[in-house]
Backbone as CSV, one residue per row, in Angstrom:
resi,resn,N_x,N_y,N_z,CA_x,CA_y,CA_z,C_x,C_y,C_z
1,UNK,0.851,-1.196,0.000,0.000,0.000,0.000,0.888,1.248,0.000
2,UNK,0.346,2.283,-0.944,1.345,3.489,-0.815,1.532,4.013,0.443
3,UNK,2.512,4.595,1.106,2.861,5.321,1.893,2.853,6.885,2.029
4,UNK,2.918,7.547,3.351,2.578,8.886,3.172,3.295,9.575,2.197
5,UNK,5.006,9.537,1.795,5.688,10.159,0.794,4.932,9.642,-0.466
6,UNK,4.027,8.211,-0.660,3.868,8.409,-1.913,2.118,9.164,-2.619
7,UNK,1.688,9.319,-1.168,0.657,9.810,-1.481,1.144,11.121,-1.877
8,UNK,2.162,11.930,-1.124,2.301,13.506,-1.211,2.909,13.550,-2.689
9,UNK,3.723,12.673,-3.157,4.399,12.870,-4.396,2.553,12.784,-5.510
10,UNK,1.785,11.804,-5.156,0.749,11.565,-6.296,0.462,12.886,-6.087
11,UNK,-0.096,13.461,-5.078,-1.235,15.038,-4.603,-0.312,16.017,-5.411
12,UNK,1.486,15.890,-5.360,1.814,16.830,-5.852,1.947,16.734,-7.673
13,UNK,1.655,15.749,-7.910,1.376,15.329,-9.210,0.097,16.353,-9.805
14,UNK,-0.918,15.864,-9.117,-2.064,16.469,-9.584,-2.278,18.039,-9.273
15,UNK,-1.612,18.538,-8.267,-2.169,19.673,-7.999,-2.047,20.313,-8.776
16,UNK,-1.105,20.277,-9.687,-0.758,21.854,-10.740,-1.838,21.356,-12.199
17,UNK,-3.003,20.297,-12.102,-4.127,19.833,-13.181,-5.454,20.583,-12.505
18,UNK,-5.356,19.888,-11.379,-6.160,20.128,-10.289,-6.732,21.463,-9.484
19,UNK,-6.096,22.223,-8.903,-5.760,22.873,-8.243,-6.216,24.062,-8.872
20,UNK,-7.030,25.049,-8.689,-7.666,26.276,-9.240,-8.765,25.040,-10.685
21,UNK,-8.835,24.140,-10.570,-9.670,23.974,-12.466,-10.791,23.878,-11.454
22,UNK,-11.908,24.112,-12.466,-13.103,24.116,-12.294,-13.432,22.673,-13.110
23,UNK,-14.140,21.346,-12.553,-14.721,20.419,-12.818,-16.040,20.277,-14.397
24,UNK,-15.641,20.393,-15.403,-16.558,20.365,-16.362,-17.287,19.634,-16.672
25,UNK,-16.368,17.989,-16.222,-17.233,16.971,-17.369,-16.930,16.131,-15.683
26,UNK,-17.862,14.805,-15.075,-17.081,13.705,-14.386,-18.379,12.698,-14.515
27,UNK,-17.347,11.618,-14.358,-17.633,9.925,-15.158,-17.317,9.675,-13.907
28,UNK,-18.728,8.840,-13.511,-18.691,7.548,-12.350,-18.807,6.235,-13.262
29,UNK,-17.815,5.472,-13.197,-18.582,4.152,-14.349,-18.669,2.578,-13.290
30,UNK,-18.444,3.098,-11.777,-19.336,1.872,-11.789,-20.153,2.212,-10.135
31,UNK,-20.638,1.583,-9.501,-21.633,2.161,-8.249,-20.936,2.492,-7.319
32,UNK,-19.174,1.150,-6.979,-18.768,1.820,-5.630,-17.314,1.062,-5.948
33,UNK,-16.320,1.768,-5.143,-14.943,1.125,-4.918,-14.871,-0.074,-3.579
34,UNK,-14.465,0.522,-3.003,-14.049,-0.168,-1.594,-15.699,-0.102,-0.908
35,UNK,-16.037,1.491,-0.887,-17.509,1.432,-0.508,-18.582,1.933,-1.768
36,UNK,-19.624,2.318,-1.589,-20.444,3.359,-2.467,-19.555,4.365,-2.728
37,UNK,-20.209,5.188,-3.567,-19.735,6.291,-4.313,-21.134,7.138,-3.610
38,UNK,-20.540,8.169,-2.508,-21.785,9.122,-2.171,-22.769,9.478,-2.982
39,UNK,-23.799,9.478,-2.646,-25.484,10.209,-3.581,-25.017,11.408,-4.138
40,UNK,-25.305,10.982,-5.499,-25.209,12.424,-6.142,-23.717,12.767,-6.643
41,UNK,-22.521,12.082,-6.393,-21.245,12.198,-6.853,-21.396,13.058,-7.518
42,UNK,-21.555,12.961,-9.233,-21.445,13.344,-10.303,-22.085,14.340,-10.336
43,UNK,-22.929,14.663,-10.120,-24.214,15.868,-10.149,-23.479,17.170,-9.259
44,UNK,-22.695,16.809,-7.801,-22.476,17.234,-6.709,-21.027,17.808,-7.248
45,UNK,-19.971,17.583,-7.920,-18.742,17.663,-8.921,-18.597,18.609,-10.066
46,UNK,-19.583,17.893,-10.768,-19.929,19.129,-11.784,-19.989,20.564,-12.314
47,UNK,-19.062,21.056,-12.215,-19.024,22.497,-12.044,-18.847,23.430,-11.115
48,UNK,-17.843,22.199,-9.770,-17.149,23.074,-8.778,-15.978,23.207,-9.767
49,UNK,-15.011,23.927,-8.710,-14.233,24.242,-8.801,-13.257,23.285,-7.259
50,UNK,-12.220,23.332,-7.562,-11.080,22.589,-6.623,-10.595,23.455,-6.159
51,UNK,-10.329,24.015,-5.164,-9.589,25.115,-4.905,-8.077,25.064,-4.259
52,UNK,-7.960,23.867,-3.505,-7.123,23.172,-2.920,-6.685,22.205,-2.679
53,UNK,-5.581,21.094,-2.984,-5.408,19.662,-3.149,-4.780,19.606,-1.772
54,UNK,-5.038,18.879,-0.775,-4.446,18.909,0.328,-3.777,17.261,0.641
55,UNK,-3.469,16.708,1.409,-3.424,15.875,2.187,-3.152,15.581,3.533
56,UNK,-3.819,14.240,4.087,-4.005,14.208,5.221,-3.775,12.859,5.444
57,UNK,-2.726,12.385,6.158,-2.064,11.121,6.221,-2.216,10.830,5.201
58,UNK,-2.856,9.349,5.278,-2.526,8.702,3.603,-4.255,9.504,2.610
59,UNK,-4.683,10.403,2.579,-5.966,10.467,1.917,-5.414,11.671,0.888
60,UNK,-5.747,12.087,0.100,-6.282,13.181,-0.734,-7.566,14.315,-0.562
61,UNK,-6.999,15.250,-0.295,-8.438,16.024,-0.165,-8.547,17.299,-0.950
62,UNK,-9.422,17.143,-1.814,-9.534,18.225,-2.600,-10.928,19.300,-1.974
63,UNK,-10.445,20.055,-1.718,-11.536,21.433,-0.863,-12.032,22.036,-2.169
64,UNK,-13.433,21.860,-2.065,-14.640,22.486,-3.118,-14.822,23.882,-2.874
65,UNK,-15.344,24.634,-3.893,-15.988,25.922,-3.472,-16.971,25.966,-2.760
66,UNK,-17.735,24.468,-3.150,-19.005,24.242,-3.087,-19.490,23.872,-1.744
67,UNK,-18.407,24.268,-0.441,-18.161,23.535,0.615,-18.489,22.612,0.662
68,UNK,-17.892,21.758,0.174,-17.311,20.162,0.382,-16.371,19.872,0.293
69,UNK,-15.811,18.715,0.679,-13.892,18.246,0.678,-14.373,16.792,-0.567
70,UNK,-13.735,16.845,-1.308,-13.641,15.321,-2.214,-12.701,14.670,-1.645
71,UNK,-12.750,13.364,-1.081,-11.737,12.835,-0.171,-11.525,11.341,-1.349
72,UNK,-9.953,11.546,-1.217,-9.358,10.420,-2.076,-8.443,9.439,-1.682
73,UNK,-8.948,8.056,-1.549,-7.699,7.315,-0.791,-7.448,6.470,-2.094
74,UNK,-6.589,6.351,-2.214,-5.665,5.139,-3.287,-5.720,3.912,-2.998
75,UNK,-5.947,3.225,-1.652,-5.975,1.809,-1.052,-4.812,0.660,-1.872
76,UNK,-4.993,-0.015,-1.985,-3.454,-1.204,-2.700,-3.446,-0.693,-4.104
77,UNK,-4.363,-0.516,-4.853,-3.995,-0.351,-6.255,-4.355,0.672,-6.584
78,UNK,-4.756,2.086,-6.651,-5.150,3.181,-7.083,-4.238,3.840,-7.520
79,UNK,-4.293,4.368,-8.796,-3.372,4.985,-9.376,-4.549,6.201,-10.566
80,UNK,-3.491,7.286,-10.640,-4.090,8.328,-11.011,-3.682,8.728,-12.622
81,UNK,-4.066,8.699,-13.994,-3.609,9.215,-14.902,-3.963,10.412,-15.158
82,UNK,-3.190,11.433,-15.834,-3.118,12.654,-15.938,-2.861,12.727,-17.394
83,UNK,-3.698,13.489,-18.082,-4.013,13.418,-19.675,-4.312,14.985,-20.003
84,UNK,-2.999,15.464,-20.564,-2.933,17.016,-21.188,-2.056,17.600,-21.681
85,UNK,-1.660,18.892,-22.613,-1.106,19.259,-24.016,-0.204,18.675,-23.631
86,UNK,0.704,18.285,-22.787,1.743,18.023,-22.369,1.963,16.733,-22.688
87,UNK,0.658,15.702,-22.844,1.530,14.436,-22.737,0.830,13.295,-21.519
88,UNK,0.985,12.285,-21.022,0.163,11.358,-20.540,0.978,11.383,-19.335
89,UNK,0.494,11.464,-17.906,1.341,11.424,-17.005,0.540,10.808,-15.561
90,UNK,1.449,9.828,-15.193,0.676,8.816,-13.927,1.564,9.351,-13.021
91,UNK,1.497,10.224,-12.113,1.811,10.522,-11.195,2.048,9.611,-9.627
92,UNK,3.013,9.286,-9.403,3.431,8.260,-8.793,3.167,6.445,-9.567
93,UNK,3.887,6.049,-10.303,4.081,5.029,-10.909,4.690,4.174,-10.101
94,UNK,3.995,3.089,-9.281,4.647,1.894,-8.418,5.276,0.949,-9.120
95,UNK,5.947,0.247,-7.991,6.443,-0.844,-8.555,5.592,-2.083,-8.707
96,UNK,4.635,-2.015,-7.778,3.684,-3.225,-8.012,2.726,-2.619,-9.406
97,UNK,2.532,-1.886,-9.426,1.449,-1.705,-10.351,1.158,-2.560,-11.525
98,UNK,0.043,-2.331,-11.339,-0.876,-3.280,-12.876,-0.667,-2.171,-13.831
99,UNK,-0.540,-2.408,-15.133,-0.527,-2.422,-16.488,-1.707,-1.305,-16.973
100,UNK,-1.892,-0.468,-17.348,-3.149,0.463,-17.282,-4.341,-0.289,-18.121
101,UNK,-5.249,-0.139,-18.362,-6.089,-1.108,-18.516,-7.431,-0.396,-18.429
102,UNK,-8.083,-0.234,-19.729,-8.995,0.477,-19.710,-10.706,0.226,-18.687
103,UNK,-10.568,-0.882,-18.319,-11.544,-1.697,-17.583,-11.793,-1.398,-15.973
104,UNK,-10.387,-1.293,-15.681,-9.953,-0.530,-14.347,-10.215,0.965,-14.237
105,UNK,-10.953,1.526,-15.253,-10.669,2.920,-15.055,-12.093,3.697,-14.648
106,UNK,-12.499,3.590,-13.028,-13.537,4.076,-12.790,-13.937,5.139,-12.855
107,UNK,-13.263,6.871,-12.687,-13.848,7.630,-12.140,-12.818,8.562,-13.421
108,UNK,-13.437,9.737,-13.904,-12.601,10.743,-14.752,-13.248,11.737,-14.555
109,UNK,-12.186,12.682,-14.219,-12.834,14.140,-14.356,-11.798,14.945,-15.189
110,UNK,-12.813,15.966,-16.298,-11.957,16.964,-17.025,-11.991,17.862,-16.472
111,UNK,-11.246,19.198,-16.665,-11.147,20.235,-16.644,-11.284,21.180,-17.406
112,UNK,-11.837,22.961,-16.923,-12.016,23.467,-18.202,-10.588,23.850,-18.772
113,UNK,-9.474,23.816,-17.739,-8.313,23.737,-18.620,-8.037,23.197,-19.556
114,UNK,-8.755,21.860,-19.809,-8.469,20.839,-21.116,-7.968,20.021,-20.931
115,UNK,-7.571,19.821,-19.152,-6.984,18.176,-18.322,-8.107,17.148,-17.922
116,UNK,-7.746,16.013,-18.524,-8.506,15.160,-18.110,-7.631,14.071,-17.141
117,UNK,-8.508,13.920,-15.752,-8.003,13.014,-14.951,-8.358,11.629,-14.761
118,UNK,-7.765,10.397,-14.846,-8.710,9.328,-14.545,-8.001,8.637,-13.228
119,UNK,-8.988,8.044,-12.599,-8.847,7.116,-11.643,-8.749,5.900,-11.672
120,UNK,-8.021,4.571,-11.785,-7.703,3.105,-12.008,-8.092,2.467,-10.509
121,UNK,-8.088,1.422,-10.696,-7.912,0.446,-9.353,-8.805,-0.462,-9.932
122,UNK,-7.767,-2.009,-9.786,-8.028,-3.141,-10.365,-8.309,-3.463,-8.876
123,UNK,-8.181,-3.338,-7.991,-8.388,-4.654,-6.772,-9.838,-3.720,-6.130
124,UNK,-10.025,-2.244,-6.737,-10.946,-1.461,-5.776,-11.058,-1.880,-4.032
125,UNK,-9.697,-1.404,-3.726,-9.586,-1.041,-2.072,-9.605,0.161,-2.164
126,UNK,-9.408,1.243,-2.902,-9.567,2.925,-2.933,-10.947,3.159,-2.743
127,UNK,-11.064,4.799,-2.303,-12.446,5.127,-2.517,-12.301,6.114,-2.239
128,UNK,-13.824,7.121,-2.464,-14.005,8.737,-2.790,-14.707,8.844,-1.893
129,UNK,-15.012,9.922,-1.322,-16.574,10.511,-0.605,-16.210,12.021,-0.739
130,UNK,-17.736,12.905,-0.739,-17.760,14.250,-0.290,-18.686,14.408,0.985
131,UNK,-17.552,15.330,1.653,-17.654,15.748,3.320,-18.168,17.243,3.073
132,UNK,-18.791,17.365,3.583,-18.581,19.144,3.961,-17.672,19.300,4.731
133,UNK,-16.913,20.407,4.432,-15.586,20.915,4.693,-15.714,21.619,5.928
134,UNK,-17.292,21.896,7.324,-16.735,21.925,8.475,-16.533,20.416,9.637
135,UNK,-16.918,19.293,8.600,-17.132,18.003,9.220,-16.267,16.851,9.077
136,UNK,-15.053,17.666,8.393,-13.984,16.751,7.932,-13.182,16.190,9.493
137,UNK,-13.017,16.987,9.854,-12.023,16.602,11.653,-13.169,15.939,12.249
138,UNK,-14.081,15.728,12.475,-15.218,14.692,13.503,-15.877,13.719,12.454
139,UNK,-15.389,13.540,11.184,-15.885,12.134,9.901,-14.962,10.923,11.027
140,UNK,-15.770,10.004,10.822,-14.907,8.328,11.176,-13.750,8.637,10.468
141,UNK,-13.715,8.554,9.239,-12.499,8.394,8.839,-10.812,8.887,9.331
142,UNK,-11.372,10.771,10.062,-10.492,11.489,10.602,-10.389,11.594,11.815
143,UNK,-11.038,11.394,12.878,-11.570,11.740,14.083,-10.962,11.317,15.055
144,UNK,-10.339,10.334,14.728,-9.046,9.651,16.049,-7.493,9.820,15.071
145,UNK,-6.999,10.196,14.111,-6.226,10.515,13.583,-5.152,11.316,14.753
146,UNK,-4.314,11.241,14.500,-2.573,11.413,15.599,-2.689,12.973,14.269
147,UNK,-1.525,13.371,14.934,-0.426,14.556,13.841,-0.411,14.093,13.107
148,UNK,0.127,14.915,12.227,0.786,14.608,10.983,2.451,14.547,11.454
149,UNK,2.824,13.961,11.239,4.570,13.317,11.456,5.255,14.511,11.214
150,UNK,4.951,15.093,10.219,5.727,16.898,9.306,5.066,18.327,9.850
151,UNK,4.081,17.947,10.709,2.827,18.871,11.306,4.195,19.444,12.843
152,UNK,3.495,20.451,13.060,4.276,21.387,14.492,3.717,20.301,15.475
153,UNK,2.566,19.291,15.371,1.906,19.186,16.835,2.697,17.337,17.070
154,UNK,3.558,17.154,16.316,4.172,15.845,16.035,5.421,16.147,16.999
155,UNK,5.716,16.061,18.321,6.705,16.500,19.347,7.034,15.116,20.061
156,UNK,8.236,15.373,20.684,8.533,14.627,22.221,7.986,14.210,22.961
157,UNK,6.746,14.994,23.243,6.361,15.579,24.680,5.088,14.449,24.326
158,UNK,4.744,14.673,22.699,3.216,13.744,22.295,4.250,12.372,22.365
159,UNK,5.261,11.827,21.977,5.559,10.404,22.078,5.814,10.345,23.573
160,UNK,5.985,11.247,24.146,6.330,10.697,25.909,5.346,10.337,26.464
161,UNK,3.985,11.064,25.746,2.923,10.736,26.489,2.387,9.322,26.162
162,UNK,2.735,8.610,24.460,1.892,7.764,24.152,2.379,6.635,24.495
163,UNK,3.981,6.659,24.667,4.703,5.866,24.875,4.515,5.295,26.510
164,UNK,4.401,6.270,27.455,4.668,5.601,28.743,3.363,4.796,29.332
165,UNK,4.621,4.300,29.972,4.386,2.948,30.637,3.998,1.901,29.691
166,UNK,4.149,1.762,28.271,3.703,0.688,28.003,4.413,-0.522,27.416
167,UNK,3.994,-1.251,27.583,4.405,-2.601,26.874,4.802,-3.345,25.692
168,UNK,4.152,-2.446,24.659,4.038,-2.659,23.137,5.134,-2.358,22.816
169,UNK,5.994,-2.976,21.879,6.756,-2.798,20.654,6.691,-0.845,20.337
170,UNK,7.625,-0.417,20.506,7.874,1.320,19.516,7.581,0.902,17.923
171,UNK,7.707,-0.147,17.470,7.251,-0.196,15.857,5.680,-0.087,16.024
172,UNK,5.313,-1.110,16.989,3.531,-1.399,17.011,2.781,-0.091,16.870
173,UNK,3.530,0.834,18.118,2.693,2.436,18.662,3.429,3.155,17.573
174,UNK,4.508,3.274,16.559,4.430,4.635,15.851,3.349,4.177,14.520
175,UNK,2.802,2.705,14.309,2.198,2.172,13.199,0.815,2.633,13.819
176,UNK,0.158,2.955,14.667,-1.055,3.648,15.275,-1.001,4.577,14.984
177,UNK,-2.371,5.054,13.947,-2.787,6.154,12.918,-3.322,7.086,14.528
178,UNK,-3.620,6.298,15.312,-4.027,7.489,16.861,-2.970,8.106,17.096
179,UNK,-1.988,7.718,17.484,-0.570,8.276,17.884,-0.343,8.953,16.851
180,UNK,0.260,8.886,15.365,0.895,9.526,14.283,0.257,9.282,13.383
181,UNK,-0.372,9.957,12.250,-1.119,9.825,11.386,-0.387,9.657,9.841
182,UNK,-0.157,8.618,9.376,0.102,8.556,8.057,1.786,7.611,8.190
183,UNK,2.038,7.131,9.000,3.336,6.683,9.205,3.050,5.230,8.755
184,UNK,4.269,4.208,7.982,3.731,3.292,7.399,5.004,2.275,7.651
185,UNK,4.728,1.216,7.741,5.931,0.316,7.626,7.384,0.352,7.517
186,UNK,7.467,0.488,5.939,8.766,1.390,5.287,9.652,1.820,6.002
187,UNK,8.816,3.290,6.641,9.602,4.555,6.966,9.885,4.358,8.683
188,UNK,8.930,3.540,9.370,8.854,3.011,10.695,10.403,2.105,11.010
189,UNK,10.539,1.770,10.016,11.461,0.215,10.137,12.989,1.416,9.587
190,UNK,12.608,2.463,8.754,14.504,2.960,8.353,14.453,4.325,9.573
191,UNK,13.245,4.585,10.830,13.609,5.336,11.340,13.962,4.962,12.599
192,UNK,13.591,3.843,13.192,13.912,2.948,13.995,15.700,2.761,13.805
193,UNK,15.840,2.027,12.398,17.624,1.442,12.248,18.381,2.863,12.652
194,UNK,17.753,3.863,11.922,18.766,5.328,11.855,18.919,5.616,13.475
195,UNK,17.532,5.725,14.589,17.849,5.679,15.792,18.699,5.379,16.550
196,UNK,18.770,4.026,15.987,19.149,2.977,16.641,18.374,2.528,18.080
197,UNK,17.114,1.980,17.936,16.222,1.594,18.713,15.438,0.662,17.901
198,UNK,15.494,-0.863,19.295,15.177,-2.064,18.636,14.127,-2.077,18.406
199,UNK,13.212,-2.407,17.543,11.359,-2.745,17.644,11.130,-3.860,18.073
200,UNK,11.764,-4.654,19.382,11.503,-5.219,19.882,10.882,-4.303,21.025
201,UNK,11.985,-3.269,21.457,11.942,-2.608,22.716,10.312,-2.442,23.251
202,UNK,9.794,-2.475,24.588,8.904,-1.864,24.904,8.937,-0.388,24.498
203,UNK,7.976,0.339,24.250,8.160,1.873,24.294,8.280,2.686,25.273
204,UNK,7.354,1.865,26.756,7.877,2.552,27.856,9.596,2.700,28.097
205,UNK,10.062,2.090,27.864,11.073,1.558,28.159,12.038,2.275,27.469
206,UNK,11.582,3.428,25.897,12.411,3.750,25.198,13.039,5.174,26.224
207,UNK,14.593,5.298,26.616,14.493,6.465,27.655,14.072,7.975,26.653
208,UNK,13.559,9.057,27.661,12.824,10.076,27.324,14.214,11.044,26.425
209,UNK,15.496,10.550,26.462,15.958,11.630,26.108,16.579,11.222,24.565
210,UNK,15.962,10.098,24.005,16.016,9.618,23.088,14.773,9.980,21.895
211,UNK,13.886,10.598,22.814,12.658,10.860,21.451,13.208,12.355,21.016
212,UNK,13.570,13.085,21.090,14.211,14.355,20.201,14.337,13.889,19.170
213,UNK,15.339,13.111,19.170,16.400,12.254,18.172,15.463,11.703,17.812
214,UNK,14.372,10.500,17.688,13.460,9.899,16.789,12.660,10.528,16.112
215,UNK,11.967,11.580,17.135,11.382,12.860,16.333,12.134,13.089,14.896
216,UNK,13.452,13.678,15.387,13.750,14.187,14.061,14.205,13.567,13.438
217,UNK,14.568,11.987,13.325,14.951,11.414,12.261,13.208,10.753,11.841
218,UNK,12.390,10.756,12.100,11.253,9.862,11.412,10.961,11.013,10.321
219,UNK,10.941,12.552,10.957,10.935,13.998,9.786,12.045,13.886,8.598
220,UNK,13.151,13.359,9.637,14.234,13.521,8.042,14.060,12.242,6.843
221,UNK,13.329,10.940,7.878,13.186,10.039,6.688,12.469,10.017,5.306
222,UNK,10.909,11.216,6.097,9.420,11.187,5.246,10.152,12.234,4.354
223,UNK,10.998,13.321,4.711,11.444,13.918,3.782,11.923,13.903,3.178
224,UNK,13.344,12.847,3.133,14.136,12.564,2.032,13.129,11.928,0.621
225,UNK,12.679,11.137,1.484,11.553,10.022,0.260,10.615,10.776,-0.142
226,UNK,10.005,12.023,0.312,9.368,12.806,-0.492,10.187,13.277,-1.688
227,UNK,11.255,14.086,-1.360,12.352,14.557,-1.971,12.343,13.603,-3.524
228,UNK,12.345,12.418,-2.847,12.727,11.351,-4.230,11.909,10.953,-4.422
229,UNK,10.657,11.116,-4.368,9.445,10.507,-4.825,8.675,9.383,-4.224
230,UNK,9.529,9.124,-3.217,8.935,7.811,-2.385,9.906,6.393,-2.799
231,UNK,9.216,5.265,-1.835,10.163,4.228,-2.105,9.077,2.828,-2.755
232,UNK,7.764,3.132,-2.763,7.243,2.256,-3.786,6.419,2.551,-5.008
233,UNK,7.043,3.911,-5.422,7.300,4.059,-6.574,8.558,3.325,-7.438
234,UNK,8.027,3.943,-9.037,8.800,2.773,-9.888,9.645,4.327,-10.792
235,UNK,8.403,4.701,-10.879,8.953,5.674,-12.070,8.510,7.654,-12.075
236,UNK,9.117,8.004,-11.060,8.208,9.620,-10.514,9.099,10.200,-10.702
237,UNK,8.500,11.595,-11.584,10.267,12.191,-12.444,9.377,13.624,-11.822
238,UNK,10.192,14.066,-11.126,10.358,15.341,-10.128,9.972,16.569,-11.337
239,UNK,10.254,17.797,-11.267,9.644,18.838,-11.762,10.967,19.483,-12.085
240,UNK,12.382,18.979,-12.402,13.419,19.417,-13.291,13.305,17.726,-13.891
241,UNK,12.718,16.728,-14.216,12.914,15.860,-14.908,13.862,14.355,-14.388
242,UNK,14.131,14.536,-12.859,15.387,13.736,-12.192,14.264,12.897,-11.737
243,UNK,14.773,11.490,-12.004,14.208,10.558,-11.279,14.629,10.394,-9.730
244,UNK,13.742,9.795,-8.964,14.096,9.783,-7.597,13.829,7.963,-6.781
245,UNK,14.498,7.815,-6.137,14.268,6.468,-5.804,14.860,6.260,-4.446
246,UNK,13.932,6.414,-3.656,14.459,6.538,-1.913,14.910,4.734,-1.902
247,UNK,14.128,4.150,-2.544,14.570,2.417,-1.921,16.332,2.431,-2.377
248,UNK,16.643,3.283,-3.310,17.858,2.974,-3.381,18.548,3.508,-2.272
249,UNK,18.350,4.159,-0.830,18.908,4.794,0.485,18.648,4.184,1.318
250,UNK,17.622,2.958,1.217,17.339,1.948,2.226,18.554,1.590,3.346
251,UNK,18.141,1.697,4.400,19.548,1.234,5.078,19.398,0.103,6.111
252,UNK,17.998,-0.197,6.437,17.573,-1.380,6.764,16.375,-2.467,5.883
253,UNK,15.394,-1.510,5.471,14.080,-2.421,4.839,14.654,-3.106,3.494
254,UNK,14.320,-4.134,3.603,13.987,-5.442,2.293,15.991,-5.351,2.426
255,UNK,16.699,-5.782,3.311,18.380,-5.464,3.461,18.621,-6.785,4.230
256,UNK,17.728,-8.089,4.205,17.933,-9.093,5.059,19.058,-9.969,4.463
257,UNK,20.235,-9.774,5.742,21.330,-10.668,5.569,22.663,-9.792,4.733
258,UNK,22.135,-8.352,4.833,23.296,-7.795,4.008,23.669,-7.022,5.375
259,UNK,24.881,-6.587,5.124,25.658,-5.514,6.653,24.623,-4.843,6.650
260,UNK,25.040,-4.500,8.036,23.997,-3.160,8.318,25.322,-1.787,8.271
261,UNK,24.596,-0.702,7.507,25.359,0.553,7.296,26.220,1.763,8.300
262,UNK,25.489,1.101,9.408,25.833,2.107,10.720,27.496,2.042,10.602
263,UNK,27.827,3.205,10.522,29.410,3.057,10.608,29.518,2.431,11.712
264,UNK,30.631,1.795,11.752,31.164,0.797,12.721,30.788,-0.539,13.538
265,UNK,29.255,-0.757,12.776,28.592,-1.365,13.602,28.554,-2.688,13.403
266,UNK,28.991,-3.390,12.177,29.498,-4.333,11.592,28.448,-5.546,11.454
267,UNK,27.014,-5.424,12.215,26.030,-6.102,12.172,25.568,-6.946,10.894
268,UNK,24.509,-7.575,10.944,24.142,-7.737,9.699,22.192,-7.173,10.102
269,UNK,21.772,-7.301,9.356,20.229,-6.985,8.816,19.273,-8.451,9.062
270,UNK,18.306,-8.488,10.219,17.627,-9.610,10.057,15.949,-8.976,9.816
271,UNK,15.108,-10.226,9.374,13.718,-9.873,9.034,13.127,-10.739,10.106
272,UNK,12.023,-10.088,11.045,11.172,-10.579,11.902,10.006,-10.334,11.533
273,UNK,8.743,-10.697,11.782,7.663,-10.419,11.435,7.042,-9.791,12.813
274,UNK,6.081,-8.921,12.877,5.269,-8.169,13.430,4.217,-7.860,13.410
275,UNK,3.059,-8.401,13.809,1.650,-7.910,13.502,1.461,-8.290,12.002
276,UNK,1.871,-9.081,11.690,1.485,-10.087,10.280,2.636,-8.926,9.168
277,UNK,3.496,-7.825,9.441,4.505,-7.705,8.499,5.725,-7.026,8.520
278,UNK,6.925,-7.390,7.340,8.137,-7.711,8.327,8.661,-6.349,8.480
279,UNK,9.634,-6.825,9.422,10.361,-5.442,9.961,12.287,-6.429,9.701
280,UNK,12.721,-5.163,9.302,14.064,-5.210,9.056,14.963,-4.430,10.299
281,UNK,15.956,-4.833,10.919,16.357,-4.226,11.800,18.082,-4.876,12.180
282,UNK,18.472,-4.409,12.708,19.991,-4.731,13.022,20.252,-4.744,14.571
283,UNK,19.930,-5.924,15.033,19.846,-6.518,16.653,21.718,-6.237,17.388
284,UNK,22.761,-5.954,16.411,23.892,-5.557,17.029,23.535,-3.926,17.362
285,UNK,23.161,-3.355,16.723,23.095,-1.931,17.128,22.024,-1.125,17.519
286,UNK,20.708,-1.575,17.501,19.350,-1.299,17.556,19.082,-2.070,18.926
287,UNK,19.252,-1.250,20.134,19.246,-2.038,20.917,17.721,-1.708,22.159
């Protein structure tokens, strides 16, 4: 499933299609993704305008004039094509991805710019809804949501609190969308190695003068891989044309049985499983 860098790389894909167009033409072609497709989708679309492409952990939110939010999650297979003078462009291109495929292609909206957007998903785990835009923070979907990891309210002081006294694994509690919102496997497992803190550890247990330091390396991880487009992307060519590929900076994930990078640390890289998925980590130095 994409991760928060690869949602921000897709949002930043679209925003410059997106972003100020006014909605001319939109195609629902089938009843529902993951769930229904809200009453009235198409009718309700039609001749807003987008004013703002936002995101919010892993979702998409496009803010209507029309006060409403169009909320967009990608789920395992969702992928976005982008069709204009320019040329055909899928904004965040995975590595798993399916093959484009006209059958898969549920949802399109043009623009009066002359961009047409479509929406794919062969497995339909993605899905859409419109919120009114003062009911977005109290929707199920948002309402127990943590910080944002890159947000001011993502501190020390919030992991000291979530962390103590407890028992659980530090991988288990930073993978809780309550605690941190949008944090994913991946980036959990290369901010952990960079720490150097085991995900075995209890979290109570992690000492207090060590979350500064996790703080700011879980910020420097989401950022580098934004930077490069993310790490399960295949093919995301930045806005001077440079491809980017964070899996190639990996310094623990999918690294089982190769050294581990920590200067001096001479370890090697093992894979454990966790809550049904794996974690990469280096038990000489991750302690």
């Amino acid at each position: 499933m994409p991760e928060l860098p690869e949602v921000e790389t897709v949002r930043r894909g679209l925003a410059p299609v997106l972003e100020g167009a006014r909605l001319t033409r939109v195609e629902q072609r089938r009843p529902d993704l993951r769930f229904p497709f809200p009453e009235g989708f198409v009718q309700r679309l039609t001749g807003a305008t987008i004013t703002r492409l936002d995101r919010r952990a892993k979702y998409l939110l496009g803010h209507l004039d029309r006060g409403d939010v169009l909320v967009m999650h990608l789920g395992m297979s969702g992928r976005f094509e982008i069709e204009a003078a320019e040329g055909t462009v899928r904004p965040g291109e995975f590595v798993y991805a399916s093959p484009p495929d006209p059958k898969h292609a549920h949802v399109m909206f043009e623009t009066e710019r002359g961009g047409r957007v479509t929406y794919s998903d062969p497995r339909r785990f993605g899905f859409m809804g419109l919120i009114p835009t003062g009911e977005i923070t109290t929707h199920p979907w948002f309402a127990a949501m943590g910080p944002e990891p890159l947000g001011p309210d993502f501190t020390p002081a919030l992991l000291e609190a979530a962390f103590a006294g407890r028992k659980q694994n530090a991988k288990v509690l930073l993978l809780d969308q309550r605690i941190v919102a949008g944090l994913g496997n991946i980036y959990v497992c290369e901010a952990l190695h960079r720490s150097g803190i085991s995900p075995l550890k209890p979290a109570g247990k992690i000492p207090r003068k060590a979350l500064p330091d996790l703080v700011t390396v879980i910020r420097a991880v989401l950022e580098e891989a934004i930077e490069a487009g993310g790490s399960t992307l295949r093919d995301f060519s930045a806005a001077d044309g440079a491809l980017g590929y964070f899996q190639h900076r990996f310094q623990a994930y999918g690294r089982e049985g190769e050294p581990c990078l920590r200067p001096g640390c001479g370890g090697t890289i093992t894979r454990i499983v966790q809550g049904g998925r794996s974690t990469f980590y280096c038990p000489r130095c991750q302690r």
